[in-house]
N, C-alpha and C positions, 0 to 999 in steps of 0.2 A: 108703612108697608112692611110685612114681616118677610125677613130674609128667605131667599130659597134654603129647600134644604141639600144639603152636600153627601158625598159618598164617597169612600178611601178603598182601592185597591187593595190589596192586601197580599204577600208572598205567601204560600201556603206551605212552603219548604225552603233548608238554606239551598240556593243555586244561583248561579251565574249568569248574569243580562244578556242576552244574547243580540237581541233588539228592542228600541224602544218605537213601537208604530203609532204613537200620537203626538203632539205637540196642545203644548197652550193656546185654546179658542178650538179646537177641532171637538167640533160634533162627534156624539158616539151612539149605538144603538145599541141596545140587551143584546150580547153575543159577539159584538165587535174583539177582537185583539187587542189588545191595548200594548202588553210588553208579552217577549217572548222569552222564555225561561232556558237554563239547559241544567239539568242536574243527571248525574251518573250514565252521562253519553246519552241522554233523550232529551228531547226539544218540547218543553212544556208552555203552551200559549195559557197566555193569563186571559181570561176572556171579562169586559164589562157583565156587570151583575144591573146595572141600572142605565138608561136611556140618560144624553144631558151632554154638557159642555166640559172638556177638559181644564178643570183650571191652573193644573200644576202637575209637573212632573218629577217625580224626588229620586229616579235613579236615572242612572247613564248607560251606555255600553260597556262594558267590561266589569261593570260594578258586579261584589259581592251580596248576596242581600240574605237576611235573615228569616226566619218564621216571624209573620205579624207584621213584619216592614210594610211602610204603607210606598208602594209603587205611583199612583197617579190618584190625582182628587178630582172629584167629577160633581158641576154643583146641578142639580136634579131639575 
């Protein structure tokens, strides 16, 4: 049986976690939240790009994160 295929969040600038709105095994839908951003006093929501199950979460609250940083893996 061939693996599902997986998806990685992605930070799309350097900013500051503000919240993390999923957990490992939580269902997501295209458009969901996933993590919530703050860069230069604005609250930037990371929004799912793909429907699926969360299977990992690689940032916290208060974490720093970079461009490319992969936020949450999601397998499809």
């Amino acid at each position: 049986m061939p693996r599902e295929a997986s998806a990685d969040v992605l930070a799309e600038m350097v900013a500051n976690v503000i919240k993390v709105a999923v957990a490992p095994g939580d269902a997501v839908a295209v458009g969901d939240t996933v993590v919530l951003l703050e860069s230069m006093k604005m609250e930037i929501p990371v929004l799912a790009e793909h429907a699926g199950t969360v299977t990992a979460v690689k940032v916290g609250e208060g974490d720093v994160v970079q461009e490319g940083d992969v936020l949450v893996s999601i397998d499809l």
